[in-house]
N, C-alpha and C positions, 0 to 999 in steps of 0.2 A: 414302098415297104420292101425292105430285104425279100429276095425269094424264099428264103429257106428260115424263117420268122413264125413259129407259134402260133396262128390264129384261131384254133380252136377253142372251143367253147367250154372245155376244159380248162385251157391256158386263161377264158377271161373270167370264168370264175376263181380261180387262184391265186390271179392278182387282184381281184376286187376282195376278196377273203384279206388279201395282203395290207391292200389299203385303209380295210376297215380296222385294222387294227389299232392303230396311233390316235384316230380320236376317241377308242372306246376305251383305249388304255390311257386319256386324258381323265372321261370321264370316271373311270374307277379308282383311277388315285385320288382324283379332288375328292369324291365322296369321302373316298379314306380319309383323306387327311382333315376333314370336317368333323368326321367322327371322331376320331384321336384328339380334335386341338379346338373343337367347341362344345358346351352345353348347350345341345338342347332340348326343346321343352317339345313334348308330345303333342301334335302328330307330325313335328317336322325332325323328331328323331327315328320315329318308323320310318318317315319318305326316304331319310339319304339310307336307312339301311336298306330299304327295298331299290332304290340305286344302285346300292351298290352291289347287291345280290343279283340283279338282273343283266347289271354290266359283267360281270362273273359269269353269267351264264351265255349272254352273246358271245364273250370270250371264248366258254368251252363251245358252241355253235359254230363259229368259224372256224376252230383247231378242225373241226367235226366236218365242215363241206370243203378246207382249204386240203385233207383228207384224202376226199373221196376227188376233187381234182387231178390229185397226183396221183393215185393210183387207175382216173379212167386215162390219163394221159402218156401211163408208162412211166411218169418220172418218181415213183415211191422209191424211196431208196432207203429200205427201212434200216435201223444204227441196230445191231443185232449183239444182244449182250445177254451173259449168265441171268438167267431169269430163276426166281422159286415158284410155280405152279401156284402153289399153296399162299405164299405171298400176293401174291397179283390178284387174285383174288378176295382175300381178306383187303387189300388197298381199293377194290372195287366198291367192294361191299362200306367202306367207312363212308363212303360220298351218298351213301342212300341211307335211307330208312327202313327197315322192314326187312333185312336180306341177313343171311345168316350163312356161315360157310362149315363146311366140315371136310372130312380127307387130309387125306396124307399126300404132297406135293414131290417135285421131281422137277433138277437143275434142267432146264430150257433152253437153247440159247434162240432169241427172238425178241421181237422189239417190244420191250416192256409196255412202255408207255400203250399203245397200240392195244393190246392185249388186256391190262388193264382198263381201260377207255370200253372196249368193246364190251368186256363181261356186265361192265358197267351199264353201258346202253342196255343192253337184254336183259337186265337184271326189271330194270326200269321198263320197259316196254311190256316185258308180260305182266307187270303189277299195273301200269298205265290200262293196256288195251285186253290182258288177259281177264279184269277183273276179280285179281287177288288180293288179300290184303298184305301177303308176305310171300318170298322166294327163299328156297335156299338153292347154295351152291354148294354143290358137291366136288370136293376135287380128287381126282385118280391118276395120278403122276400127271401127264399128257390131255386129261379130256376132264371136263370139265359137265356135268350135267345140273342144269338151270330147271328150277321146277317147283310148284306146278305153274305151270303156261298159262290154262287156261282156252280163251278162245284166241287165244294172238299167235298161232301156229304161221300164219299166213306171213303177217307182221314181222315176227321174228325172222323168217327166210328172206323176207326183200321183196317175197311177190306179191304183196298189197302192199305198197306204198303209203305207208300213213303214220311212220317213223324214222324220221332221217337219220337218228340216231341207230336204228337197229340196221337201218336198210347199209350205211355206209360200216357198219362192224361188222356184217357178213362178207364186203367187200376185203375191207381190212384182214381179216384172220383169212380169205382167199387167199390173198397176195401175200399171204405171210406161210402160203401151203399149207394150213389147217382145212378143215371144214368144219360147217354146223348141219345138225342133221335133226328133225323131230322125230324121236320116237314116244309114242306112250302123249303122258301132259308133261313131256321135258322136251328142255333144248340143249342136243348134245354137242359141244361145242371141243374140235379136237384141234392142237397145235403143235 
């Protein structure tokens, strides 16, 4: 092995993030293309939809740890473009249920995607583990306040580990020079 060769444990979840791509991207096409190009008949019309929602969500699972590899390993190189505050979050809020956004936004520049994704996560995380039934996001140019929380203060920071989604979005808006901070039942999330 080259001396100067990646072996960290970061580098080999990355590539296993990387690898697992191509069969789950086998798996969600066929699904697809079942749905599109047969009839059929209940309950093997729910199974491929449940397929194919689950392989979508492996999908976003990997984006979500292949992530958190690049940024324990130094290699995030995030693609930093004119963002809308206000956007990025209403783009958050369409992938959930129960989340509602309000504020008046403010041009970014930062990696959309990233930002998006994470609002996401925490959005999700205090309705999962806060035991709410609904979130809003509030947006104020630059920051961003998620609320109410709930009891998932812990959760949403990364220091109880019992959501990789949130745990790798605090990372994320790190590396991206933001922070999240809990004040009150909100999580205030700056970028």
């Amino acid at each position: 092995m080259p001396s100067g060769q990646d072996t960290s444990f970061a580098r080999l979840v990355s590539l296993a993030a990387h690898d697992l791509r191509t069969p789950l991207a086998t798996v969600h096409g066929f699904a697809r293309t079942i749905q599109r190009n047969a009839e059929l008949e209940e309950p093997l019309a729910r199974y491929v939809e449940m397929i194919a929602a689950a392989a979508g969500h492996m999908t976003e699972l990997l984006e979500t740890v292949s992530l958190a590899a690049r940024i324990e390993s130094q290699r995030y190189e995030p693609t930093l473009i004119a963002t809308d505050t206000l956007d990025a979050a209403r783009e958050a809020a369409e992938t959930l249920d129960g989340v509602q956004v309000t504020g008046t936004g403010e041009k970014v520049e930062t990696d959309a995607g990233a930002v998006t994704r994470s609002l996401a996560s925490f959005a999700l995380c205090a309705r999962r583990h806060g035991g709410v039934p609904e979130v809003a996001i509030a947006v104020d140019g630059r920051t961003f306040t998620i609320s109410p929380i709930g009891a998932a203060a812990g959760i949403l920071l990364g220091t109880e580990l019992r959501d990789v989604g949130a745990a790798v979005a605090v990372r994320a808006i790190g590396a991206l020079g933001g922070s999240t901070d809990v004040e009150g039942d909100a999580l205030v999330v700056r970028v």
